[in-house]
N, C-alpha and C positions, 0 to 999 in steps of 0.2 A: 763658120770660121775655119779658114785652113789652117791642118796642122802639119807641122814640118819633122821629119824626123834625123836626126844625126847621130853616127855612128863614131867609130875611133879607129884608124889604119893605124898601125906599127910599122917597122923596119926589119923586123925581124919574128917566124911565127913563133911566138913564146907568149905567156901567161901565168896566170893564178895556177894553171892545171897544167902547162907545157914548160919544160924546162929549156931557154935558148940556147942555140947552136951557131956555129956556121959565121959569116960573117957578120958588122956590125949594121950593116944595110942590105939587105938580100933583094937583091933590084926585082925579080921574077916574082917576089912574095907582094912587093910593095904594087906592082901592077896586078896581080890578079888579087893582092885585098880590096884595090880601089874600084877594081871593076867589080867585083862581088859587092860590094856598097850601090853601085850605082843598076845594076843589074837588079837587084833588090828592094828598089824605088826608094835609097835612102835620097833626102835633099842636099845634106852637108856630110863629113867626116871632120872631127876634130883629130888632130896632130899632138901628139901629148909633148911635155917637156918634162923632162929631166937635164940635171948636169952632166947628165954619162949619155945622155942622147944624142943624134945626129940634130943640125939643124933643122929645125921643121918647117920653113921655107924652103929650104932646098927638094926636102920630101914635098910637099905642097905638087913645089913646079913638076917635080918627077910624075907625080900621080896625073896631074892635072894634065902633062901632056898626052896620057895613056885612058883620059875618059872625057865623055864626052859636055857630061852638063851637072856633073855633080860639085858642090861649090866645097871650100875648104875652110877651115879655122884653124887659126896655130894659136896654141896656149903658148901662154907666157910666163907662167907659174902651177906648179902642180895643185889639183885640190882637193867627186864619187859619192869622208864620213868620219872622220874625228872632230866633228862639231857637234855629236850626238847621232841619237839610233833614231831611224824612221822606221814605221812600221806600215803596211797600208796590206792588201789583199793579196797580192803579190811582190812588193820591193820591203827586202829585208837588208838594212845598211849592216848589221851588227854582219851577215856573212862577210861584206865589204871592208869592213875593217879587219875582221880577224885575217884577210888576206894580206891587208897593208894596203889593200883600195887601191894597190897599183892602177895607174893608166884610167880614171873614171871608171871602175870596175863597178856594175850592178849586178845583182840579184834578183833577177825576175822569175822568183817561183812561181810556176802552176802552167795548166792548160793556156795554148794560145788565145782561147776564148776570156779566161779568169784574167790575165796578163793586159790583154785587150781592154776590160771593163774598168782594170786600175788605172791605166793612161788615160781611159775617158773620165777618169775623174778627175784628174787634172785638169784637162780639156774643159768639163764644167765650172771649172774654177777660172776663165781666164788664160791657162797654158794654152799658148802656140807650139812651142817648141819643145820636141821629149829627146834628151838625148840618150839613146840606147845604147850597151857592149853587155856582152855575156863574158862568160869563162873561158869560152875558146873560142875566140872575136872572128875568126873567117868562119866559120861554120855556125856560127850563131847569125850574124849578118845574113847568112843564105837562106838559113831557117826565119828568119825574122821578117823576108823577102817575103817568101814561100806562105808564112803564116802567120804572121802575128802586124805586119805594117798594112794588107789587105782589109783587115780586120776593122783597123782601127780609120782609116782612109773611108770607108763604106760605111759605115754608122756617122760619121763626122757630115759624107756627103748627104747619109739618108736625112741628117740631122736639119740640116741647111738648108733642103728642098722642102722638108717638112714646115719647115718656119716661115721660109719664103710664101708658101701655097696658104699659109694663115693670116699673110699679110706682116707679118714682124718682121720686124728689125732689132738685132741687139744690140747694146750701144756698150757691150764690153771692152773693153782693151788689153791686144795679148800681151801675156806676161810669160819671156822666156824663162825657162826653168831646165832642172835636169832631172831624170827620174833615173 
C-alpha cells in the first residue's frame, strides 16, 4: 500500500522555537521551503490558515510555480490537539498543545528508526497519508528527507513485495490521517 507523506510551508520562517521577522510573506523562504518539501520526497504540503494569514491559494500558486511535482492543500479552518492527548512511541500531542499546536505542529520524539516504526503503525492500521512538521519546519523537512521519509518508503516497499511474492492481496482501505 502506498504511503503518501505531507508536510506544511509558511510565509514566513517562524515557529513554536523561531520568533517571525521581516515581512508578512518572504517570497525567497516560501520557494526554498517548497523546494526543501519536494527535494525531500514529500508528496503534498498543506498551507495553514489563519485570519492574520496571507491567502493560501495565492501561496499555493507561488510555490507551485517554483516546484516541480509536489502537489498542495489549503486548509480552510485551523485544527495538529485540543480534542485530547495522544500518545503512541513517538507523537506526543500534549507538546503540541502546550505550544498552542500553531500551524499542524507534531512532536515526533525519538530516533529516525523509532519515529519510523510509529508511522508504520498507522500504515498497519489502514493510514495512507501521515502528515508530518516538526519545530523548525524547513530544517525538519530536510531532515525528514534525509532520514526519516526513506525509512518509512522502504519497509512500506519491502512490505508490499513481500506480500505480493506470498501471493496476497489486502483488501484494506486507506484511511487519510494526521500524525
Amino acid at each position: 500500500m502506498p504511503v503518501e507523506f505531507i508536510g506544511l510551508i509558511s510565509t514566513t520562517e517562524q515557529s513554536e522555537i523561531r520568533d517571525g521577522g521581516g515581512p508578512l510573506i518572504d517570497h525567497r523562504y516560501v520557494r526554498r521551503f517548497a523546494r526543501a518539501h519536494e527535494d525531500a520526497d514529500f508528496d503534498r504540503v498543506l498551507i495553514g490558515y489563519s485570519s492574520g494569514s496571507p491567502d493560501g491559494t495565492h501561496v499555493a500558486a507561488y510555490a507551485a510555480a517554483h516546484t516541480e511535482r509536489l502537489g498542495f492543500l489549503v486548509a480552510h479552518r485551523p485544527g495538529a490537539a485540543s480534542r485530547g492527548e495522544r500518545h503512541d512511541r513517538a507523537l506526543w500531542t500534549a507538546l503540541a498543545a502546550a505550544t498552542g499546536a500553531g500551524g499542524n505542529s507534531t512532536a515526533l520524539v525519538s530516533t529516525p528508526e523509532t519515529v519510523a516504526q510509529a508511522l508504520l503503525d498507522y500504515v498497519d492500521i489502514g493510514v495512507s497519508t501521515l502528515l508530518i512538521r516538526g519545530y523548525d519546519p524547513y530544517d525538519d523537512a530536510v531532515d525528514y528527507g534525509r532520514q526519516l521519509i526513506p525509512l518509512v518508503r522502504d519497509e512500506v516497499r519491502r512490505r508490499d513485495l513481500a506480500a505480493a511474492a506470498a501471493g496476497r492481496t489486502e483488501s484494506r482501505q486507506p484511511v487519510p490521517a494526521t500524525a
